[in-house]
C-alpha positions as CSV (number, residue, x, y, z in Angstrom):
1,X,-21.6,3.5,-37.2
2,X,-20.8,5.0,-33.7
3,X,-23.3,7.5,-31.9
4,X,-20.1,10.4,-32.0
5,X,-19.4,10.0,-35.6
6,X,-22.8,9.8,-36.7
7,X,-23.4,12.8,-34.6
8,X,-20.5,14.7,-36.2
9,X,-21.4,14.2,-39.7
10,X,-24.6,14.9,-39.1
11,X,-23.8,18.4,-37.8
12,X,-25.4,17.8,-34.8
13,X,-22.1,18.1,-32.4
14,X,-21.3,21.0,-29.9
15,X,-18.0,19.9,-29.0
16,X,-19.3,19.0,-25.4
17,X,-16.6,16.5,-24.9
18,X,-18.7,13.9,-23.0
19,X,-17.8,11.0,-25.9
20,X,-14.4,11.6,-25.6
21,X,-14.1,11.7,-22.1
22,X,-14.9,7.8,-23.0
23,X,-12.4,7.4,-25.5
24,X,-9.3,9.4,-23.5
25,X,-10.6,13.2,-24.0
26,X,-8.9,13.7,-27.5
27,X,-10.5,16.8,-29.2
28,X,-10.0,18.7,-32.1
29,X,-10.8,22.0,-34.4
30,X,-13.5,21.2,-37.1
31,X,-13.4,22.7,-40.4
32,X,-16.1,25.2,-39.2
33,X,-13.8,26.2,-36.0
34,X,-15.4,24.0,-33.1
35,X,-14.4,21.2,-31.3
36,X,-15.8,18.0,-32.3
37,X,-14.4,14.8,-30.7
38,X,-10.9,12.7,-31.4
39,X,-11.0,9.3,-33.6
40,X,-11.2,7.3,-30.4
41,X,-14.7,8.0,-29.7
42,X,-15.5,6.5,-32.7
43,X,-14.4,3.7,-31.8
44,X,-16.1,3.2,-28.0
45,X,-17.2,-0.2,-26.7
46,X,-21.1,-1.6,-26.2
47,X,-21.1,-0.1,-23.1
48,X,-19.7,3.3,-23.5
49,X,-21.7,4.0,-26.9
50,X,-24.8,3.4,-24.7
51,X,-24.0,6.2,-22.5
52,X,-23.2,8.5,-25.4
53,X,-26.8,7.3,-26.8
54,X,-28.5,8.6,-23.6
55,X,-26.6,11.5,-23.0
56,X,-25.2,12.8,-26.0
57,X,-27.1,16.8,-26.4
58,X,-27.4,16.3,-30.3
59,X,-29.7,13.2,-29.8
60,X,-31.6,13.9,-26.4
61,X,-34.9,13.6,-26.1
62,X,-37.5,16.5,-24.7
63,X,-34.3,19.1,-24.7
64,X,-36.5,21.8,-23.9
65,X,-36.8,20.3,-20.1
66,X,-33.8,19.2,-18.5
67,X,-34.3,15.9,-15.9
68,X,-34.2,17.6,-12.4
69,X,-37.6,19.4,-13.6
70,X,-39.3,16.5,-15.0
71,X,-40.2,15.5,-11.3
72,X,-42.7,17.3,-9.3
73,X,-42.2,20.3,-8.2
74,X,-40.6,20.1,-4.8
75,X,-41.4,22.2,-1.4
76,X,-39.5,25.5,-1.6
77,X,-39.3,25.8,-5.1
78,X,-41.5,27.8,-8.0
79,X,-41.4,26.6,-11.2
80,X,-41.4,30.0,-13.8
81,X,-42.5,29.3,-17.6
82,X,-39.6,31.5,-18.4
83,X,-36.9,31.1,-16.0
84,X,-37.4,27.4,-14.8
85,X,-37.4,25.9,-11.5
86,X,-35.9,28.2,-8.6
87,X,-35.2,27.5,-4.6
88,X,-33.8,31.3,-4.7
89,X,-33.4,34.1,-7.0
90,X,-31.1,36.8,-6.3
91,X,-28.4,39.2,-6.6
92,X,-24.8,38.4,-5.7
93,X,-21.2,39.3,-5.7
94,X,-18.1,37.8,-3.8
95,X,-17.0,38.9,-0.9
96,X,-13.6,39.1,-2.0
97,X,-12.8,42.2,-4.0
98,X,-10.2,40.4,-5.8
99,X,-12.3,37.6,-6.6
100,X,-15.1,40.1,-7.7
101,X,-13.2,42.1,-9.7
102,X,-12.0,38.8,-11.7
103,X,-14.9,37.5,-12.5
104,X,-17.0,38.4,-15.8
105,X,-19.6,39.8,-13.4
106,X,-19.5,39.4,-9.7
107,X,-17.7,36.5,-9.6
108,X,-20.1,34.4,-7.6
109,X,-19.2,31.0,-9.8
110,X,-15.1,31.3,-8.8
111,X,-16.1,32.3,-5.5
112,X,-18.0,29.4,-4.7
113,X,-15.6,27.2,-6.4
114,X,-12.4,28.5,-4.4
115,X,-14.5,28.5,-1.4
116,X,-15.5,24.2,-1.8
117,X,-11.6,23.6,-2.0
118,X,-10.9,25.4,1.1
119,X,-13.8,24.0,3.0
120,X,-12.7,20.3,1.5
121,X,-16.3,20.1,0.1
122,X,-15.0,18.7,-2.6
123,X,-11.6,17.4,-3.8
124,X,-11.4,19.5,-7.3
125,X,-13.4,21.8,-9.5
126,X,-13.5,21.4,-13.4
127,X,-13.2,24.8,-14.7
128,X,-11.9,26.0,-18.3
129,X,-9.6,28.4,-18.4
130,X,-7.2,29.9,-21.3
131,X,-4.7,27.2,-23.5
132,X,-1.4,29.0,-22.7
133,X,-0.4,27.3,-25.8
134,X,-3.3,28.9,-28.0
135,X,-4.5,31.7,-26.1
136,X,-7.7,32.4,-28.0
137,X,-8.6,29.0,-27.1
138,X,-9.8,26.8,-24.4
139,X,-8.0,23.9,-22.0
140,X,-10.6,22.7,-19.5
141,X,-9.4,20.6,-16.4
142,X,-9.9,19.7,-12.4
143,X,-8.0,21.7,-10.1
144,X,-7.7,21.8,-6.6
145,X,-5.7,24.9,-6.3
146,X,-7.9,28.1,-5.4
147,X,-4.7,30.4,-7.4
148,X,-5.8,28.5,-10.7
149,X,-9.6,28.9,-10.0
150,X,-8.7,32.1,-9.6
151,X,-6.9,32.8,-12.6
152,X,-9.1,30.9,-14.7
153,X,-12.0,33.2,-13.9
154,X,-13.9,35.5,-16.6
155,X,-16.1,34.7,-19.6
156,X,-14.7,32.4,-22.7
157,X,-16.3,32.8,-25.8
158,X,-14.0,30.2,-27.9
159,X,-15.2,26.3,-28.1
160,X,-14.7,24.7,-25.5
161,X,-15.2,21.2,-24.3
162,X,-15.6,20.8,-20.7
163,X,-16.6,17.4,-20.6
164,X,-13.6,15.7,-21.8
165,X,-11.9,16.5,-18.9
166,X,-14.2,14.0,-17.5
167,X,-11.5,11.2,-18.4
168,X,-9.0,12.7,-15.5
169,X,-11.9,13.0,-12.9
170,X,-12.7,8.8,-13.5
171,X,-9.3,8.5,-12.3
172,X,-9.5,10.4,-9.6
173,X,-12.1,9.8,-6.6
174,X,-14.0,12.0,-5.8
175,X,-16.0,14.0,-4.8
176,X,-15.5,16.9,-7.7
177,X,-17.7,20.1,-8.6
178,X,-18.4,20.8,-12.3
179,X,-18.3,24.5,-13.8
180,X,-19.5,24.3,-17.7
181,X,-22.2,25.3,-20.5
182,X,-25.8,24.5,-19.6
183,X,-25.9,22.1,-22.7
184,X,-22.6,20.0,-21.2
185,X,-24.2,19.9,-17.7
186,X,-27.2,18.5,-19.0
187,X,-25.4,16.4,-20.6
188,X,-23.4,15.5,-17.2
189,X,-27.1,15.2,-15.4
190,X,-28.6,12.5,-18.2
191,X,-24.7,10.6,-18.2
192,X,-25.4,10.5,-14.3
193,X,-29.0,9.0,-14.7
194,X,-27.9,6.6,-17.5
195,X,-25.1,4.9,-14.7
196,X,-21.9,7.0,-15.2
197,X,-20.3,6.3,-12.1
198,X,-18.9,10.0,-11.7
199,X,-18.7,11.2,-7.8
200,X,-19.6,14.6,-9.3
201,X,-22.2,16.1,-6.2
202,X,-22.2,19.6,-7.2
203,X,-23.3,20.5,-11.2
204,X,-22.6,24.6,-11.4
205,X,-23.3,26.7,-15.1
206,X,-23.8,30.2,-15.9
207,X,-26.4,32.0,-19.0
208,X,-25.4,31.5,-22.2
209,X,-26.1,32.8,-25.7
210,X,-23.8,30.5,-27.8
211,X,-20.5,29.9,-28.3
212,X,-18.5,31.2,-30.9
213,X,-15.9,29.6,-33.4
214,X,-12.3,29.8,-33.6
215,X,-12.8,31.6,-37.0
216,X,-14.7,34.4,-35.0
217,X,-12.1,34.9,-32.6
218,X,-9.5,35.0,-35.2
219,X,-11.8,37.6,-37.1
220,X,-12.2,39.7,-33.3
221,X,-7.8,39.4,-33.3
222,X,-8.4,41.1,-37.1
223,X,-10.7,43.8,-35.6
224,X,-8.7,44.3,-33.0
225,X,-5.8,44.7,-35.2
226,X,-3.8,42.2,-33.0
227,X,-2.8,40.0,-35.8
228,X,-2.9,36.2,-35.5
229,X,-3.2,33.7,-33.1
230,X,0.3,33.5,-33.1
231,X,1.2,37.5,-32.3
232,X,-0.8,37.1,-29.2
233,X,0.8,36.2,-25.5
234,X,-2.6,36.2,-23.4
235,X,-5.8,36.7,-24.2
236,X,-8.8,37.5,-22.3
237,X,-12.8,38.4,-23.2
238,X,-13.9,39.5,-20.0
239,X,-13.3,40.2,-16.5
240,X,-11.1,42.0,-14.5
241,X,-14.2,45.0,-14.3
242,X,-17.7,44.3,-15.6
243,X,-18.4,43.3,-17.8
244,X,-14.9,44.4,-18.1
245,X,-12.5,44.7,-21.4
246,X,-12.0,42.2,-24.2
247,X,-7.9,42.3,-24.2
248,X,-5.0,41.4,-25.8
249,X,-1.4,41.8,-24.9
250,X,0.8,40.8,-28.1
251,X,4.3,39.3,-28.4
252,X,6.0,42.6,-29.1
253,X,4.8,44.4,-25.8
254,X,2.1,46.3,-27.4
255,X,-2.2,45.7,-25.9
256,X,-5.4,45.7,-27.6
257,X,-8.3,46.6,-25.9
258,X,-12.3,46.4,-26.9
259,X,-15.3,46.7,-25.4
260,X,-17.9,43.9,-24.6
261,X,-20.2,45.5,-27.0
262,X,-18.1,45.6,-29.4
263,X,-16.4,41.8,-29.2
264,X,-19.6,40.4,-28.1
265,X,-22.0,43.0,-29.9
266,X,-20.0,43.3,-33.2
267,X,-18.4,40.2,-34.4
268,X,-17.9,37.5,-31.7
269,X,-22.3,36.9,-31.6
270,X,-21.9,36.3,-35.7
271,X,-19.7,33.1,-35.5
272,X,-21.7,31.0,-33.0
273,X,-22.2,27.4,-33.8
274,X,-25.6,27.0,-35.5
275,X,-27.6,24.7,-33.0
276,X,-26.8,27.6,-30.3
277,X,-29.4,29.7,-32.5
278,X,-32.1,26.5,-31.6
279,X,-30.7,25.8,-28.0
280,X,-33.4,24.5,-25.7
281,X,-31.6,25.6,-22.4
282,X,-29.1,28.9,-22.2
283,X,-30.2,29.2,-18.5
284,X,-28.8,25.8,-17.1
285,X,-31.7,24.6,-16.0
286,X,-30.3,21.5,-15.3
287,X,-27.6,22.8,-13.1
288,X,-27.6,22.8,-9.0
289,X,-26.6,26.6,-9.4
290,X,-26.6,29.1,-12.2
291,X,-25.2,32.4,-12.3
292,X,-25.4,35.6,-14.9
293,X,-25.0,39.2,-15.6
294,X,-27.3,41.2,-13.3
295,X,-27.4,44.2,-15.7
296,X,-28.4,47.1,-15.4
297,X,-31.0,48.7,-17.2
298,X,-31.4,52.8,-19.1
299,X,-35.0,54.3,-18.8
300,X,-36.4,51.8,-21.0
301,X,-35.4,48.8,-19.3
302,X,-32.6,47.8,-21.7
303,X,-28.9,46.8,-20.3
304,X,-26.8,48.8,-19.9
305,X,-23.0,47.5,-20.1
306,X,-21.0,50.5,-18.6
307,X,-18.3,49.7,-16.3
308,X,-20.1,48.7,-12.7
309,X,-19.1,47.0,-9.9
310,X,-19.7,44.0,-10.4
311,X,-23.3,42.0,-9.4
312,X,-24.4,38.5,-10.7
313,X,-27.9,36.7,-10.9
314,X,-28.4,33.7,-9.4
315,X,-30.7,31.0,-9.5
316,X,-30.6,27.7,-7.2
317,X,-32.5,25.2,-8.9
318,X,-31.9,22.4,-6.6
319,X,-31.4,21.2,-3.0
320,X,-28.0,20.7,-3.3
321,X,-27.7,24.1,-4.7
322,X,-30.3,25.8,-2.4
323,X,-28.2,24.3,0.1
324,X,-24.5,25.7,-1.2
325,X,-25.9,28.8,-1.7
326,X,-27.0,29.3,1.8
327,X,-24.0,28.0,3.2
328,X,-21.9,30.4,1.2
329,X,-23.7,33.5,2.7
330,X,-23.8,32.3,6.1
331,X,-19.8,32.0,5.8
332,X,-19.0,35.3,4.0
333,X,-18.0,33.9,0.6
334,X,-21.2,36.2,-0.9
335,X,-23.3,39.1,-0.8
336,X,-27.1,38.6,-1.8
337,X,-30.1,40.6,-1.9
338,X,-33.3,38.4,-3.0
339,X,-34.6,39.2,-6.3
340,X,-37.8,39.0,-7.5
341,X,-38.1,36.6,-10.6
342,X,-39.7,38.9,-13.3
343,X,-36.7,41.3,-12.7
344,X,-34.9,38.9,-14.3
345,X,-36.9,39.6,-17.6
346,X,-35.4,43.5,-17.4
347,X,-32.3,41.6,-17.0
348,X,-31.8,39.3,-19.8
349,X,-34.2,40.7,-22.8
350,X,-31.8,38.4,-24.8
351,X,-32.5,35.2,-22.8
352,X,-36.3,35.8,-23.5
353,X,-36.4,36.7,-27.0
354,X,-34.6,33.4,-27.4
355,X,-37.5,31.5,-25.7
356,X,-40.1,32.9,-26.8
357,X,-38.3,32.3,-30.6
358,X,-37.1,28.9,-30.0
359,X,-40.3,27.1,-31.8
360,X,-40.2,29.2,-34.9
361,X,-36.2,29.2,-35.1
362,X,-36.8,25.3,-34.8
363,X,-39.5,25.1,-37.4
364,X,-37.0,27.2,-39.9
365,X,-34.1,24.5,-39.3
366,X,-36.4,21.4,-40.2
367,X,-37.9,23.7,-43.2
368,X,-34.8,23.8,-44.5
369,X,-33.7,20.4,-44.1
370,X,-31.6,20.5,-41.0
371,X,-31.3,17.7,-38.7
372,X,-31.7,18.7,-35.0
373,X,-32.4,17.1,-31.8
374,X,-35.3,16.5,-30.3
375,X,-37.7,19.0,-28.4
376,X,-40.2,19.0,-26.1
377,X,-43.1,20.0,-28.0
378,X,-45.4,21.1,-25.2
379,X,-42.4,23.3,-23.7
380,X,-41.9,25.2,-27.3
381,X,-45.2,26.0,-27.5
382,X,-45.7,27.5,-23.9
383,X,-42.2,29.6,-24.6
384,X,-44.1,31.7,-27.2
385,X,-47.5,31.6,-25.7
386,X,-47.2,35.5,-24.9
387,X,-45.8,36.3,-28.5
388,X,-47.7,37.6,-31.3
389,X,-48.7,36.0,-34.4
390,X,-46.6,39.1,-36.3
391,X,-43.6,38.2,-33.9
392,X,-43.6,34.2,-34.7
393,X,-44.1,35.6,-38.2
394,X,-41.0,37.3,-38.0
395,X,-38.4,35.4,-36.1
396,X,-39.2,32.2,-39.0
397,X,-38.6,34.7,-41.9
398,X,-35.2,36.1,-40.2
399,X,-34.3,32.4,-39.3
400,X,-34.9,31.1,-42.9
401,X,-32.7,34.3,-44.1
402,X,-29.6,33.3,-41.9
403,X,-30.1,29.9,-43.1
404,X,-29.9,30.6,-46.8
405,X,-27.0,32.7,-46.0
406,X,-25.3,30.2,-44.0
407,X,-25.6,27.6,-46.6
408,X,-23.0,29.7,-48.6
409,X,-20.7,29.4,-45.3
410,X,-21.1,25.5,-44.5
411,X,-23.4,24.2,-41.8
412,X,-21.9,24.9,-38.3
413,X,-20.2,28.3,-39.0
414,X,-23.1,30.5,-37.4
415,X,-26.5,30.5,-39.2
């Protein structure tokens, strides 16, 4: 049986794309509302199915440390428990209001992208944007057009699969940037290393907590009272402010607007896939550059997600991205302030409680039967070195209660 189909029915897919980009890019809906991969990746050659064996997310091995930080820690670099490896940490925006303003924070990731196509760093970035044919969904694809970067910037929190675009870039030389999930550019990085001949130089990704299904965003439309799929002309989740509006506009003229909290907040964070709950890496570790919300916190420390001008984390975790992220200053394209690393802690309570849980959430999966990937276990165990035996205590018991639940839902549909 092929690597992708095993994969599928074993539950183990997240719709990265990478198999299909192999097999022409086909993707479709699942049952469950994610993308899982077209018949012709079932049906790959010797050669391709060995890539898909050392890349594929839902069978790599020691997850919980992508390659680049396998290797000795290089000069210039720290290497954070927590946060990863780092060149630089800081605070950032784009230069260009317009840019800024578009962007789900301060839209340092289409910045830098526009900014390699004008410079003819590279020949094309892959970015996802909007389907104009199903506007809660997804269409991901290389463009070389700084409008469309443009337009495609802003938060998507539908499946996606970012990687099967890959199929247009092999027929295209290079060189070409990358803009996707931390699980599909790790998944990029170990292709790479297995002998994917790809001219991709620059690997860019962003935080991410999970991403929800197509029956979520259908059930947000519902909330919204926006009707179907169907009723709705364009779409958007964020953006356009920060974090910016969740919003709408319908076929008969009419908008519907919500906030972040309540998309994200209230139903959106209810329908992610169920291996985003165990995900080793929601910080892109393995990417060159990685950006997030900056937030800002109330008395306590906690973010706060009123409308702000809009300021993005950043984290270069390699050379190449140490080296674009200098560049980018020196020309104007960004703003930065350095940032001490623990800040980032204030920042993204989420990202940590996620860490820190990751070994019991994991331990609840297999207790229940659950195939999964497989983890680093010296990496799991550091993550929840700081938390107490009460906390561990309670993350498996809230795990194992999602799980039941889930099980009257179907595996995939957000445990």
């Amino acid at each position: 049986m092929s690597v992708a189909r095993t994969i599928c029915q074993s539950g183990l897919c997240i719709g990265c794309g990478y198999c299909a980009s192999l097999g022409g890019g086909g993707m479709g809906l699942s049952r469950a509302g994610f993308l899982e991969p077209g018949p012709e990746a079932f049906a790959l050659g010797p050669q391709a199915e060995a890539r898909v064996r050392a890349a594929c997310p839902g069978l790599a091995g020691d997850m919980v440390v992508p390659a680049p930080l396998t290797d000795p820690c290089p000069a210039g670099a720290v290497d954070d428990r927590l946060w990863g490896r780092s060149f630089s940490v800081a605070t950032a925006w784009a230069t260009d209001p317009a840019t800024r303003h578009a962007g789900a924070s301060g839209g340092v990731l289409t910045a830098l992208a526009r900014w390699l196509i004008e410079s003819g760093r590279v020949k094309s970035v892959l970015v996802t944007s909007y389907d104009p044919g199903y506007p809660i969904g997804t269409r991901s694809a290389s463009s070389s057009d700084p409008g469309t970067i443009l337009a495609a910037a802003g938060s998507k929190y539908a499946p996606a699969a970012p990687l099967a675009a890959l199929a247009r870039l092999r027929e295209n030389p290079g060189p070409h940037a990358v803009i996707a999930r931390p699980c599909d550019i790790a998944t990029l990085r170990r292709a790479l290393a297995a002998g994917d001949v790809l001219d991709v130089p620059l690997l860019l990704s962003f935080f991410c907590a999970g991403t929800p299904s197509d029956a979520g965003n259908r059930a947000l439309l519902r909330e919204m009272k926006a009707g179907e799929p169907e009723d709705v002309l364009r779409f958007r989740h964020r953006g356009n402010g920060w974090p910016g509006e969740t919003r709408a506009e319908l076929a008969d003229g009419s908008t519907r607007t919500c906030s972040y909290a309540e998309s994200w907040g209230r139903v959106l964070r209810r329908h992610l896939h169920s291996l985003c709950k165990v995900c080793p890496d929601g910080i892109g570790e393995a990417a060159d550059l990685v950006a997030a919300d900056a937030w800002y916190g109330d008395a306590n420390g906690y973010p706060l997600f009123a409308e702000a001008e809009g300021r993005s984390l950043l984290l270069t975790r390699t050379a190449a991205g140490q080296a674009l992220y200098t560049e980018a200053v020196a020309a104007g394209v960004l703003q930065a302030s350095p940032l001490d690393i623990r800040e980032i802690d204030r920042m993204q309570p989420g990202q940590i409680d996620r860490r820190r849980q990751l070994a019991m959430r994991v331990l609840a999966f297999r207790t229940m039967g659950h195939a999964l990937p497989r983890y680093n276990a010296a990496a799991l165990a550091g993550y929840q070195r700081d938390l107490p035996l009460k906390g561990r205590l309670w993350g498996y018991a809230a795990t194992l209660r999602r799980l039941l639940a889930q099980r009257l839902r179907g595996w995939g549909a957000g445990a």
